[in-house]
PASEBA-1860 file (N, C-alpha, C; in nm, 3 decimals):
! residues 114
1> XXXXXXXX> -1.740/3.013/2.340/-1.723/2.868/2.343/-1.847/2.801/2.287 ~ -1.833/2.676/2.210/-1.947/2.637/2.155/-1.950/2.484/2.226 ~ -2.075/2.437/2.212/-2.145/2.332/2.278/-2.032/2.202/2.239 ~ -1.973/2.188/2.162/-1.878/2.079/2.079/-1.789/2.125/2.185 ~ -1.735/2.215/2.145/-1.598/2.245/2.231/-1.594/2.189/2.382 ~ -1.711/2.266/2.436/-1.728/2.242/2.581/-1.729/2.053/2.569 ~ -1.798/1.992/2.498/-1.819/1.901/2.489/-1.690/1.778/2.509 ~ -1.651/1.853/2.391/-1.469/1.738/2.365/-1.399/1.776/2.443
9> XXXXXXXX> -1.425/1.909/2.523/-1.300/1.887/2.682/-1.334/1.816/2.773 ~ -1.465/1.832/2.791/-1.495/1.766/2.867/-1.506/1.562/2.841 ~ -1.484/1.544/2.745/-1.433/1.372/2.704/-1.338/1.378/2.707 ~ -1.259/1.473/2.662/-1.086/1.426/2.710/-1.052/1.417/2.855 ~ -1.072/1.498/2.927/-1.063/1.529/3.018/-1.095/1.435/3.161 ~ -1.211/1.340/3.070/-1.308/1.216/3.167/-1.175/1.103/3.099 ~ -1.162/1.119/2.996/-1.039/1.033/2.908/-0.928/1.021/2.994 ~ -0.864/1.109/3.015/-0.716/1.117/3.090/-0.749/1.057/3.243
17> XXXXXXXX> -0.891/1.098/3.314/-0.869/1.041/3.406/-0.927/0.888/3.454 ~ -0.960/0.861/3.371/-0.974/0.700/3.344/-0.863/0.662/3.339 ~ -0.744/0.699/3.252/-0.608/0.639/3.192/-0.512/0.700/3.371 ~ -0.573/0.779/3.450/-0.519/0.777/3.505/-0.368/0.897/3.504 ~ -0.385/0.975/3.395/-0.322/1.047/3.340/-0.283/1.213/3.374 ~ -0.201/1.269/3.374/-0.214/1.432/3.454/-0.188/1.481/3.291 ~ -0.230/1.598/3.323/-0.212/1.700/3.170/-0.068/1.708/3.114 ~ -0.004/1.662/3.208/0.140/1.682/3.173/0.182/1.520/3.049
25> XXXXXXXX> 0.124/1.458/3.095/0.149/1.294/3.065/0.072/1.338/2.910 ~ -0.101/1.384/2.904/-0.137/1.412/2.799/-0.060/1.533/2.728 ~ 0.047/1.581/2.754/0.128/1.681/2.652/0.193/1.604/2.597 ~ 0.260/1.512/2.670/0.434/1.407/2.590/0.351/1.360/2.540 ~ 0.253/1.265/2.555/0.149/1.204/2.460/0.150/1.269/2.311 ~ 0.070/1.385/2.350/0.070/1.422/2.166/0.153/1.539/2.110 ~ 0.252/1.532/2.200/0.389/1.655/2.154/0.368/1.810/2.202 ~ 0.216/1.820/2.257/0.176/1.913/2.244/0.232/2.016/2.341
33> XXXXXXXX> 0.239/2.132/2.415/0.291/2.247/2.519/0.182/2.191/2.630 ~ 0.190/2.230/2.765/0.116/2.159/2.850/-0.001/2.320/2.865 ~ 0.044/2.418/2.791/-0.008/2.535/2.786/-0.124/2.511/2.700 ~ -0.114/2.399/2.584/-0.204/2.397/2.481/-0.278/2.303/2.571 ~ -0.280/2.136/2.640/-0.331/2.080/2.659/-0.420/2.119/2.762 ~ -0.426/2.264/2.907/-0.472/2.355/2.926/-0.587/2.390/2.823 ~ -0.539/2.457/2.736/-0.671/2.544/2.688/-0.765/2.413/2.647 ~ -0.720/2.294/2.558/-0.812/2.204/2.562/-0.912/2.162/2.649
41> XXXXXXXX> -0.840/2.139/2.766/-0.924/2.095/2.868/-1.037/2.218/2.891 ~ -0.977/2.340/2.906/-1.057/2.428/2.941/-1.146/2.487/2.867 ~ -1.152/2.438/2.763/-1.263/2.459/2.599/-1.232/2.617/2.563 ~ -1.129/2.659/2.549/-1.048/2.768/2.527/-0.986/2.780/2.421 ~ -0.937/2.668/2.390/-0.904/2.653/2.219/-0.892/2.522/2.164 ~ -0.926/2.504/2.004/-0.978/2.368/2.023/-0.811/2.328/1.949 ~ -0.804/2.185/1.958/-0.686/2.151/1.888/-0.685/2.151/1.761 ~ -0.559/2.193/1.672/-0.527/2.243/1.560/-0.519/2.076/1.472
49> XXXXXXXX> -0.540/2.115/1.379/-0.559/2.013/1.239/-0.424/1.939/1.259 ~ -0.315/1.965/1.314/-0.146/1.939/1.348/-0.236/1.839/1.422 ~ -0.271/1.887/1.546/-0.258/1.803/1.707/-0.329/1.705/1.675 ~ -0.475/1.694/1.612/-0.595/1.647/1.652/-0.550/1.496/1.607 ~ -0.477/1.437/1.499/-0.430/1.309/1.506/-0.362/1.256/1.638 ~ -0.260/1.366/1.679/-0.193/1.282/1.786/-0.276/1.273/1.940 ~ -0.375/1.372/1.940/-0.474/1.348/2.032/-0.561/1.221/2.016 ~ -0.587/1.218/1.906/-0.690/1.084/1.872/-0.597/0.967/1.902
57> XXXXXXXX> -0.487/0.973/1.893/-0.391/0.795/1.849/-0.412/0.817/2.045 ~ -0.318/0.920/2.134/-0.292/0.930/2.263/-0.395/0.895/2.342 ~ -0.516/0.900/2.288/-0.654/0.882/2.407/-0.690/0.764/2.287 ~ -0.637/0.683/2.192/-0.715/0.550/2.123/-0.869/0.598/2.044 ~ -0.875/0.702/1.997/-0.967/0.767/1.921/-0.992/0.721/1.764 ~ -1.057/0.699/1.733/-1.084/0.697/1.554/-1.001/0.780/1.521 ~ -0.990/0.752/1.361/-0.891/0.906/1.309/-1.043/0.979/1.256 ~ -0.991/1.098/1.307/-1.138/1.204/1.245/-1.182/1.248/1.393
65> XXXXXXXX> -1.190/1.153/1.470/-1.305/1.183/1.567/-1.347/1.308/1.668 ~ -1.194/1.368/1.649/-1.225/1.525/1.695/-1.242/1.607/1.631 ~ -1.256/1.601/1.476/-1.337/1.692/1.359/-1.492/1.703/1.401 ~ -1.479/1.587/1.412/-1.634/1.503/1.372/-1.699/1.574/1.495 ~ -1.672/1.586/1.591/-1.715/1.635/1.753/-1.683/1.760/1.748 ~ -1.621/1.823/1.667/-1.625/1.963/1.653/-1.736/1.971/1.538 ~ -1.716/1.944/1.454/-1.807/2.044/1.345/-1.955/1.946/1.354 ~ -1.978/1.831/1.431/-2.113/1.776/1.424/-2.227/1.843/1.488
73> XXXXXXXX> -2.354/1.837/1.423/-2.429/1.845/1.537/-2.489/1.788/1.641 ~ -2.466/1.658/1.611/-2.487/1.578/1.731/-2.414/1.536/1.836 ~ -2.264/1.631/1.835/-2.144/1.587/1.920/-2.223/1.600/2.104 ~ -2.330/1.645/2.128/-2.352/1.595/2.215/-2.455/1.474/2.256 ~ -2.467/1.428/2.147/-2.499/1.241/2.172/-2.419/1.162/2.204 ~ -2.242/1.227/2.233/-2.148/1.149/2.215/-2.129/1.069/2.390 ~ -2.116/0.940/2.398/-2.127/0.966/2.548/-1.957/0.877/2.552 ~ -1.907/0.880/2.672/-1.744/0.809/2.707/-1.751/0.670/2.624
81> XXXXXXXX> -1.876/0.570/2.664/-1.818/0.511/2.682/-1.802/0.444/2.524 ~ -1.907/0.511/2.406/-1.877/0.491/2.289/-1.679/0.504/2.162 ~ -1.651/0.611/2.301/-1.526/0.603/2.232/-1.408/0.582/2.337 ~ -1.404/0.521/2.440/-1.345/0.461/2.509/-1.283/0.320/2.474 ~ -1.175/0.314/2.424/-1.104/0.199/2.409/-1.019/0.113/2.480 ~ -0.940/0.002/2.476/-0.875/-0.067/2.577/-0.749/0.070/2.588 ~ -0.707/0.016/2.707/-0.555/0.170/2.779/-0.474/0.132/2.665 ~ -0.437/0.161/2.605/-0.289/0.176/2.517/-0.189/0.115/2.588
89> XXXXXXXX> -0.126/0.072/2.560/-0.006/0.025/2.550/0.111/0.147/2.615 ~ 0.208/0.123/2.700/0.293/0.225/2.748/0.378/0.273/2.641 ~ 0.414/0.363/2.566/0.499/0.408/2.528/0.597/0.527/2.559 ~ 0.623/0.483/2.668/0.737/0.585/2.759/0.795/0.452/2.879 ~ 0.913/0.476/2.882/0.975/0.415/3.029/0.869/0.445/3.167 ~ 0.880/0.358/3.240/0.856/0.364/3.355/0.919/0.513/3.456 ~ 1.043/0.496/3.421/1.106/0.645/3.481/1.053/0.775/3.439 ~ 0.963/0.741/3.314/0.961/0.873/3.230/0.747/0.905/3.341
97> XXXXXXXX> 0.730/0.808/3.432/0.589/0.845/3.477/0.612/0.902/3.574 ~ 0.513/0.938/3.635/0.491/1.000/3.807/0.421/0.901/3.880 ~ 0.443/0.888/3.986/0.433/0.781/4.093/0.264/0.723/4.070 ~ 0.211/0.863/4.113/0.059/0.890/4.069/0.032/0.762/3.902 ~ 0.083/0.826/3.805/0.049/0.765/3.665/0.130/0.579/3.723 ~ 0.205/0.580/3.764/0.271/0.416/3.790/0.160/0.349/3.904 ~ 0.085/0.381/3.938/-0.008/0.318/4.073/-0.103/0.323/3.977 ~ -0.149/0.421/3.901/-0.269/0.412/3.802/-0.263/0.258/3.734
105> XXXXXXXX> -0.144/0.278/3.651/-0.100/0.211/3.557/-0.123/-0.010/3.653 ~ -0.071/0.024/3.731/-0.043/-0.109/3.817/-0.228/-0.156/3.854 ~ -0.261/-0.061/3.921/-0.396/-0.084/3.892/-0.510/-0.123/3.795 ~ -0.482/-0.055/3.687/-0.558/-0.086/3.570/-0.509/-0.236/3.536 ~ -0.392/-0.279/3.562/-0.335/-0.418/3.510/-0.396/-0.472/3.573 ~ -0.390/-0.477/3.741/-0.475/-0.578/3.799/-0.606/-0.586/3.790 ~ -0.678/-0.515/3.768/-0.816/-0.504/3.748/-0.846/-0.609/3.640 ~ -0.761/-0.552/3.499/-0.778/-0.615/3.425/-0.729/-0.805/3.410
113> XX> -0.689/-0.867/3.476/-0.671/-0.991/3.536/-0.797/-1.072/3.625 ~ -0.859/-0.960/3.691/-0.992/-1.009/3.751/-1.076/-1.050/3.665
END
């Protein structure tokens, strides 16, 4: 495992649970097997040239930005809150969440009203 790798699981990973998100929610997100979104998290394998767009759009990422954090050397200057963007927008039904992700979700709204 290399220092990047460890690195970008560990931002996704701080990513999803900001959004409030289970690994399962980050699979429908970017199409991916919940087997793959696993090894991500676990810096086990990094995401394929396929995924790494729909990872970037699913967590509100630059396009590039998980190249860039893989092959940089400074990917550990990278800190949350530089690539932390506003929550996205829902694109799934309400039926399609878990109770857990719908209390997230209700929360982050009200917060954001304060």
């Amino acid at each position: 495992m290399s220092a990047n790798l460890d690195k970008l699981a560990a931002l996704i990973s701080t990513q999803i649970s900001f959004y409030g998100w289970t690994r399962e929610t980050l699979a429908k997100r970017t199409g991916a097997g919940v087997r793959t979104v696993y090894g991500w998290l676990g810096a086990t394998n990094e995401p394929t040239p396929t995924f790494r767009p729909k990872l970037e759009e699913a967590l509100g990422w630059a396009p590039g930005k998980v190249s860039e954090l893989l092959t940089s050397d400074i990917a550990n200057e990278y800190e949350l809150e530089d690539m932390q963007p506003p929550a996205p927008e829902p694109k799934f039904a309400a039926a399609d969440l878990t109770d857990q992700e719908l209390i997230a979700e209700l929360a982050r709204r009200l917060k954001q009203r304060d």
